[in-house]
C-alpha positions in Angstrom: -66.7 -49.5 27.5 -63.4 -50.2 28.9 -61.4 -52.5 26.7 -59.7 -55.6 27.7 -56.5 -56.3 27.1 -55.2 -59.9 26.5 -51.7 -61.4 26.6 -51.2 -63.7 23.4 -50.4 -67.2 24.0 -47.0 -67.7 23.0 -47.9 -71.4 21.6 -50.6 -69.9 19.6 -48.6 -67.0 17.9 -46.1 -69.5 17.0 -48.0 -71.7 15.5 -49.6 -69.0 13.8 -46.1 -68.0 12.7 -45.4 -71.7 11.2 -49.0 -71.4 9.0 -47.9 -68.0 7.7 -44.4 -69.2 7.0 -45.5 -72.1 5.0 -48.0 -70.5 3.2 -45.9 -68.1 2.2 -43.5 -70.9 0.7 -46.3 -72.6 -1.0 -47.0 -69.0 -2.5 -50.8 -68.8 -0.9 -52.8 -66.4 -0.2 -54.6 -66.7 2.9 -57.8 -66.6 0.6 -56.3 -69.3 -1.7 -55.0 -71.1 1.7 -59.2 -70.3 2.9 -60.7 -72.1 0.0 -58.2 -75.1 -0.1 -59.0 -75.3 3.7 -62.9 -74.8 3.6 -62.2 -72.0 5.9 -63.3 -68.1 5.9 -60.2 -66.5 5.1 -60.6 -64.4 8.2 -60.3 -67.3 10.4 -56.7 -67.7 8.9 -55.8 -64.3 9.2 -56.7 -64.7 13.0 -54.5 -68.3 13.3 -51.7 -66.4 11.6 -52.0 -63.6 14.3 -52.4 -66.0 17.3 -55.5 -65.2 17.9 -57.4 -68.6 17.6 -57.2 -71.7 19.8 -57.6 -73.8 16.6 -59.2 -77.2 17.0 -57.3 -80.6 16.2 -60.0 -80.9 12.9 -59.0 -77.2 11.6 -55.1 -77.8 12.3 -55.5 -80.8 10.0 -58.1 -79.1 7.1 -54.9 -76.5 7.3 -52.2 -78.9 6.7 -54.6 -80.4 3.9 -54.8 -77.0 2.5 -51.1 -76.5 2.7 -50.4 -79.9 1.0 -48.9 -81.1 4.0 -49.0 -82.9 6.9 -50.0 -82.0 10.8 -47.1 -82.8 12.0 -44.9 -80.6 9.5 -46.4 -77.6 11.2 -45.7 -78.6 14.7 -42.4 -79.5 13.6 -41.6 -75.7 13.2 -42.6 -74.6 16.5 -39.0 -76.8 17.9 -37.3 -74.1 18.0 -39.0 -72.1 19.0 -39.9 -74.0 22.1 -36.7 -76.4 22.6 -39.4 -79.3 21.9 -37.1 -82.9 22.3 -36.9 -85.0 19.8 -37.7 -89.0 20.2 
């Protein structure tokens, strides 16, 4: 079977980026991160790579895990993006 190949969204390994990042900085593992976030810890490991088009409820259970807020996250794709501010 021929595989397919798949071009990453660049919004989606960003944000992916921005959980990583924080989690690192709130020294979690992704299992730690998992369990905080009633998540498998595979589905983080596939946020971090991009690799999920993650819901509105599982960006939030995230940010809960993280201690944070929803908006924190999105605030470190700006950069990234050139995102204006209000």
């Amino acid at each position: 079977m021929a595989k397919i190949i798949t071009k990453k969204s660049p919004i989606k390994t960003a944000f992916g980026k921005a959980v990583r990042k924080l989690r690192l900085e709130k020294n979690l593992s992704q299992e730690k991160l998992a369990e905080l976030s009633g998540l498998h810890h595979n589905y983080i490991s596939s946020v971090e790579r991009g690799d999920r088009n993650i819901t509105l409820e599982n960006i939030y259970r995230i940010a809960v895990g993280l201690s944070s807020h929803p908006c924190a996250l999105f605030h470190r794709l700006d950069d990234t993006f050139n995102i204006p501010e209000d």
